[in-house]
C-alpha positions as CSV (number, residue, x, y, z in Angstrom):
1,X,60.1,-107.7,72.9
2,X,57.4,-109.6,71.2
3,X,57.8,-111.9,68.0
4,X,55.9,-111.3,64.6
5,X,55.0,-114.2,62.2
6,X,55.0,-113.9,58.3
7,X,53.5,-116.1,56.1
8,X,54.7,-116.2,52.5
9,X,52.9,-117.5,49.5
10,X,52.5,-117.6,45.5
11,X,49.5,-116.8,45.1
12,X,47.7,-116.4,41.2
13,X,46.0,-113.3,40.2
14,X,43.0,-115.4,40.2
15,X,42.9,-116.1,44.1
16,X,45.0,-113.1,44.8
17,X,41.9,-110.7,46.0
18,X,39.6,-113.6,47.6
19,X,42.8,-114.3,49.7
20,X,43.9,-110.9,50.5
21,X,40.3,-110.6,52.1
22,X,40.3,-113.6,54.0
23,X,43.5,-112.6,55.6
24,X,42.3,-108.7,56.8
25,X,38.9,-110.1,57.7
26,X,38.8,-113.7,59.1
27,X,42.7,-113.4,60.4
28,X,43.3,-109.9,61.5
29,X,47.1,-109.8,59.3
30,X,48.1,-106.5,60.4
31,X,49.6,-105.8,56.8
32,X,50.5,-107.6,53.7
33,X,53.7,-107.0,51.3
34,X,53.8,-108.1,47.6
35,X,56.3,-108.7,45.5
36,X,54.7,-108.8,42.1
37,X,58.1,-108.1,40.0
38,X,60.5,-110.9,39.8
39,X,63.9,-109.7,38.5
40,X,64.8,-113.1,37.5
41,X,62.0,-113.3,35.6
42,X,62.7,-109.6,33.7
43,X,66.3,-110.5,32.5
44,X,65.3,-113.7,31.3
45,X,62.5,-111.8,29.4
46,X,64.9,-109.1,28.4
47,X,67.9,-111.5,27.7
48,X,65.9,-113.5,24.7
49,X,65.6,-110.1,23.3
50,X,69.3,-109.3,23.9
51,X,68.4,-106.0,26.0
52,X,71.4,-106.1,28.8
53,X,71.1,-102.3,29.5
54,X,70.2,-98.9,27.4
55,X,67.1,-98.0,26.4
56,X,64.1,-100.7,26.4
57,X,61.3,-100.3,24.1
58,X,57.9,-99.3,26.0
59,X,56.2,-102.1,23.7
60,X,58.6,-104.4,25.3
61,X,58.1,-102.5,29.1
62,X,54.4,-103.7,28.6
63,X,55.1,-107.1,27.3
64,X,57.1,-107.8,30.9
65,X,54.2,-106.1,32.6
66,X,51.0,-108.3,31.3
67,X,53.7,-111.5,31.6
68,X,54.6,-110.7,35.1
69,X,51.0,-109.6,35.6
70,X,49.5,-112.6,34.5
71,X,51.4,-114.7,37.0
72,X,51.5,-115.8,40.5
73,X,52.7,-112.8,42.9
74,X,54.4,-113.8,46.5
75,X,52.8,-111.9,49.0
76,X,54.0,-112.0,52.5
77,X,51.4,-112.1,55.3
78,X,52.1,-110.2,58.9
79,X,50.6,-111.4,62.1
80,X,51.5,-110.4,65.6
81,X,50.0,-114.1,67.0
82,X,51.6,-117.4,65.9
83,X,47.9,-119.0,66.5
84,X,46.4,-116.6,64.1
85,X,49.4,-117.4,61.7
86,X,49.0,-121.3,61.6
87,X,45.2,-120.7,61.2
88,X,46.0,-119.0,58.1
89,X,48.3,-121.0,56.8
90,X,46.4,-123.9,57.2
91,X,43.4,-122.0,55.0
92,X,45.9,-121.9,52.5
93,X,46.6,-125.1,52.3
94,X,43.0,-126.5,52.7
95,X,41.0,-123.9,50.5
96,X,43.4,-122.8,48.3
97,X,45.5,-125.6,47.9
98,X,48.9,-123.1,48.7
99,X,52.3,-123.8,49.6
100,X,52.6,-121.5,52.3
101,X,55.5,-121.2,54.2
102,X,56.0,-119.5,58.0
103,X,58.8,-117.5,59.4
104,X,59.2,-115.6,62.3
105,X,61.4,-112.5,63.1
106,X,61.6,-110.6,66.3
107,X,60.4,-107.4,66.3
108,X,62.9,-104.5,66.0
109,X,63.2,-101.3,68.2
110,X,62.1,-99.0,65.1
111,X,62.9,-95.7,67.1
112,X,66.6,-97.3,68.0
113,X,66.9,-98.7,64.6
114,X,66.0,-94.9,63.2
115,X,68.6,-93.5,65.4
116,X,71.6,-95.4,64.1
117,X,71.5,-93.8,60.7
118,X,72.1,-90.1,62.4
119,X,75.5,-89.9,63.4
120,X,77.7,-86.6,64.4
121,X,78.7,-84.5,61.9
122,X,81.8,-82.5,61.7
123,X,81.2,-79.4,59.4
124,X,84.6,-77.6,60.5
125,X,87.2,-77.8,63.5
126,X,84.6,-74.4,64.7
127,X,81.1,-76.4,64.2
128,X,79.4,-79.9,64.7
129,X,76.4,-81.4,64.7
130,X,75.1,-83.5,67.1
131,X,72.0,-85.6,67.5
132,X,70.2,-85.6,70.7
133,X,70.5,-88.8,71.8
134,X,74.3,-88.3,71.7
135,X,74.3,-85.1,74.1
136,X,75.5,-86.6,77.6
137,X,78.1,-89.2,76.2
138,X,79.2,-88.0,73.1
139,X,82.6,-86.0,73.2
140,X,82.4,-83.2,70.4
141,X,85.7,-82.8,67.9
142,X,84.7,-78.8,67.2
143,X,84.4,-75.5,69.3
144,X,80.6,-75.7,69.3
145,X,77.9,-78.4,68.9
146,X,74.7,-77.9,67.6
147,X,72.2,-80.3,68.8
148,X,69.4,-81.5,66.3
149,X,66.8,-83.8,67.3
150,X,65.4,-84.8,63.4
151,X,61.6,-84.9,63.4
152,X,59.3,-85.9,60.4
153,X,62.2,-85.8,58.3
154,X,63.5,-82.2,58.1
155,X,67.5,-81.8,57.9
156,X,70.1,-83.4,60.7
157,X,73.1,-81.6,58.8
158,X,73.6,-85.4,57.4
159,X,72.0,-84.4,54.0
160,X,74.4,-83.2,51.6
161,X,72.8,-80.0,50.9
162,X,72.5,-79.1,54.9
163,X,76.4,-79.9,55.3
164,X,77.2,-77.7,52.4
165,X,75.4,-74.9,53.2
166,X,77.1,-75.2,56.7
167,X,80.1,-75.7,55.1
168,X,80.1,-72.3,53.6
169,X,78.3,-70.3,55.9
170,X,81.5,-71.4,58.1
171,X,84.0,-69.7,55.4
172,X,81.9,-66.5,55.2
173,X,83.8,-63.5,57.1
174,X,81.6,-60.7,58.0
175,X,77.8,-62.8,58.6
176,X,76.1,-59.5,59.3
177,X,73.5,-58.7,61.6
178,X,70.2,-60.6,60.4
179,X,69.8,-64.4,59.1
180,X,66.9,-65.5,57.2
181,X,66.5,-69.4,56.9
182,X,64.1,-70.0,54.2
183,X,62.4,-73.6,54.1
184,X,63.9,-74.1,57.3
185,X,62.9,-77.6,58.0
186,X,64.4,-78.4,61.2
187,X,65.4,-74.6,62.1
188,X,69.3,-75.9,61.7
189,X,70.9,-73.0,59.7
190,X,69.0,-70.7,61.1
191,X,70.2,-72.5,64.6
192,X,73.6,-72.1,63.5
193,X,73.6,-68.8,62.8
194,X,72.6,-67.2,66.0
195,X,75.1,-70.3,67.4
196,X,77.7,-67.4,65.6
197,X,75.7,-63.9,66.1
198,X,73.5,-64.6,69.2
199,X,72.1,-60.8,68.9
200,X,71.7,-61.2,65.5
201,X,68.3,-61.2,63.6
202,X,67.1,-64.4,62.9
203,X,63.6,-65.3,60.8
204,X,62.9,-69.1,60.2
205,X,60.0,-69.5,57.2
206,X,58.6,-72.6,56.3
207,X,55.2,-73.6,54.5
208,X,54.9,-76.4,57.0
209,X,54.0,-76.6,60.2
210,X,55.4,-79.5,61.3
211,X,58.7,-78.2,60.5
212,X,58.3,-74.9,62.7
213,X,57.4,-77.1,65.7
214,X,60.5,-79.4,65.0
215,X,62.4,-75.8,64.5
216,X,60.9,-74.8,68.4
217,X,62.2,-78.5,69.9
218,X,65.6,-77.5,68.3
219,X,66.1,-74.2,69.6
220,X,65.2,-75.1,72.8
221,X,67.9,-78.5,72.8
222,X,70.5,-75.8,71.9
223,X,69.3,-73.6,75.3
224,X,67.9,-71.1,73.2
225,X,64.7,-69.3,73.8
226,X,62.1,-69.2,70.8
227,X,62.0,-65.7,71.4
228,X,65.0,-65.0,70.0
229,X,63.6,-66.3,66.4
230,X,60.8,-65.3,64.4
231,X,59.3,-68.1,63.3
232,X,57.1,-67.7,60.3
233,X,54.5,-69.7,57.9
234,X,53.1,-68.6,54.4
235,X,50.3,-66.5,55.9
236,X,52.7,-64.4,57.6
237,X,55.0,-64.1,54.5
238,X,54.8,-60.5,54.8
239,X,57.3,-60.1,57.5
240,X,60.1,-61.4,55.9
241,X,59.6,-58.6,52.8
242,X,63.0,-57.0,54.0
243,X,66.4,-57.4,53.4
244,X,69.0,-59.7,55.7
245,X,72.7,-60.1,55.3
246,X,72.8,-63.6,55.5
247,X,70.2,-65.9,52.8
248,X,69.6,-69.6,53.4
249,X,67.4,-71.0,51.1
250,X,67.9,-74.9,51.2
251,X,65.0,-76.2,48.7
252,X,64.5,-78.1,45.4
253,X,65.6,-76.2,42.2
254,X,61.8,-75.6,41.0
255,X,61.5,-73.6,44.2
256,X,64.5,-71.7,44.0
257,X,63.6,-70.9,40.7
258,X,60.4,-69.9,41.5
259,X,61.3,-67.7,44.2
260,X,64.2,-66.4,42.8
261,X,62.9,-62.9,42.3
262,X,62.0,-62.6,45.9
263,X,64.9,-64.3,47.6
264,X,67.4,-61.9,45.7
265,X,65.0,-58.8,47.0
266,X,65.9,-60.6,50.3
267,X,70.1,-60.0,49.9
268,X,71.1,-56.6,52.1
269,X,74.2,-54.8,50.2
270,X,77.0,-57.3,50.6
271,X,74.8,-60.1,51.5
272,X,75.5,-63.0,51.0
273,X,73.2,-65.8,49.4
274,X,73.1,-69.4,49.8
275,X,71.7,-71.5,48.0
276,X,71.1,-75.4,47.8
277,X,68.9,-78.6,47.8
278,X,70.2,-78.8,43.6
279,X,71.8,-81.7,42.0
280,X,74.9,-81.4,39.8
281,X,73.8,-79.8,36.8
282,X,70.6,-77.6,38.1
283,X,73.3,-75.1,38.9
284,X,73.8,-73.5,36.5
285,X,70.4,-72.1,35.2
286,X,69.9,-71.1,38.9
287,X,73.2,-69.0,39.1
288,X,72.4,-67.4,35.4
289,X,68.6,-67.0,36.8
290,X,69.3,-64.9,39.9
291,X,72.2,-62.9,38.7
292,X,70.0,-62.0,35.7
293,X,67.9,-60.8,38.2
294,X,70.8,-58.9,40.2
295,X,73.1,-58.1,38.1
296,X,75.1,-56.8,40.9
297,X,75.4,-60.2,42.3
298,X,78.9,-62.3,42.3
299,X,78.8,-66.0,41.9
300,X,81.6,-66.7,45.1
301,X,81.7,-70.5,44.4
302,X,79.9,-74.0,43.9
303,X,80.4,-76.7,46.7
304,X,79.7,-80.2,45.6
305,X,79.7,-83.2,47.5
306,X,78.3,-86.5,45.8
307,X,75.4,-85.6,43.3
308,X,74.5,-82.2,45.6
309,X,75.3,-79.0,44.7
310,X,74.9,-75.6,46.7
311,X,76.1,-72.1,45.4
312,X,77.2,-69.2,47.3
313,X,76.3,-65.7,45.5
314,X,77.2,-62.4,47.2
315,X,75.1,-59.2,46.3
């Protein structure tokens, strides 16, 4: 695997755009990385003031701001050809009368690298999650594994709100007949559920759709046919207007809130809602939102785990 070289610099505010040019034009760098705020610099700024924490004054924010400003930023420099480095370091020196410095690091297997942060998941001794690269060797601790192969970010179950939704969609009893997964992401609840109820109903809604073709590779790594979901974007919205017994809705809290009128139209008699993607303390005006909505609708728990929150309601 091949090398990359970095050159590193202070460079003024002065010279800062002249060089920046030189470097994308005359040296092909392939990208550039500043670090313009020196945290030295800030608590010794702060420290005459005696500000060690709290509340700073914005008068003093922009003080540190035009001081740091008006100084010399390091900027590092990224090549993928050593001569194309030394040519630019030498430029430095020579035109700009610099103090460069070069460094080289060898050039890491980004996919690889990605992959190490996803590990299995146990949800319960009935359910795990598994990511795809683990499928052949990995021996699963649970009855079922649900395979997720995480694309442009959407949920591996590794995110505190997926694993508590799983988490309590595991404890619920009688799941119904019909599953709606709304903001799916990667399809994984709504994977889970026909996992459970394979001749259940299951609609997967999302406004991207990026996240419905990441839903598709799922289902298909867990030997499912696409057939067996609905999968749904905003300019088909009207086919989830019905009721389902089982409610995911895995989101941010300005969502839920937003939709909260339609997602408790959602709940069949005795459905069950659940609710998440809110950070302790956004709980609680969601619970009093919806059942203000339904007043039929019982508040069955709150599952934290770190700063996450998700809440279970039942209709």
């Amino acid at each position: 695997m091949n090398d990359y070289f970095i050159v590193s610099c202070e460079i003024s505010t002065e010279s800062e755009d002249e060089v920046v040019d030189k470097a994308m034009k005359d040296f092909n760098c392939l990208g550039i990385e500043e670090f313009s705020i020196d945290e030295p610099k800030v608590d010794d700024i702060l420290g005459e003031r005696s500000y060690s924490g709290g509340d700073v004054p914005e008068t003093v924010i922009h003080e540190v701001e035009d001081v740091l400003s008006s100084e010399s930023k390091l900027k590092k420099f990224y090549f993928d050809k050593k001569s194309l480095a030394n040519h630019f370091l030498k430029e430095l020196e020579e035109s700009f009368k610099l103090n460069p410095k070069l460094e080289v690091q060898e050039t890491k297997d980004w996919n690889e690298e990605w992959k190490k942060s996803y590990k299995p998941i146990l949800v319960s001794e009935d359910l795990e999650i598994v990511p795809e690269w683990e499928k052949e060797l990995y021996k699963s601790k649970a009855k079922r594994s649900l395979y997720i192969y995480p694309g442009m970010g959407f949920g591996t179950g590794s995110h505190e709100t997926t694993f508590l939704c799983l988490k309590i969609f595991m404890t619920i009893q009688n799941k119904g007949s019909s599953c709606l997964d709304f903001g799916c992401g990667s399809g994984i609840l709504g994977i889970a559920y026909k996992m459970f109820f394979p001749e259940g109903i299951c609609d997967l809604y999302d406004i991207d759709p990026e996240a419905l073709k990441n839903c598709e590779q799922n289902i298909e790594l867990n030997s499912m046919s696409t057939h067996e979901y609905s999968l749904i974007l905003p300019k088909e919205r009207a086919k989830i207007e019905k009721t389902y017994d089982v409610v995911f809705a895995n989101i941010l809290q300005n969502v839920l809130l937003a939709e909260a009128k339609f997602l408790t139209n959602s709940l069949s008699a005795g459905g069950h809602l659940i609710l998440s993607g809110l950070l302790t303390g956004q709980e609680d005006e969601v619970i009093e939102k919806y059942k203000n909505l339904n007043p039929k609708l019982n508040h069955v728990k709150t599952e934290k785990l770190g700063d996450w929150v998700a809440v279970y309601l039942q209709n």
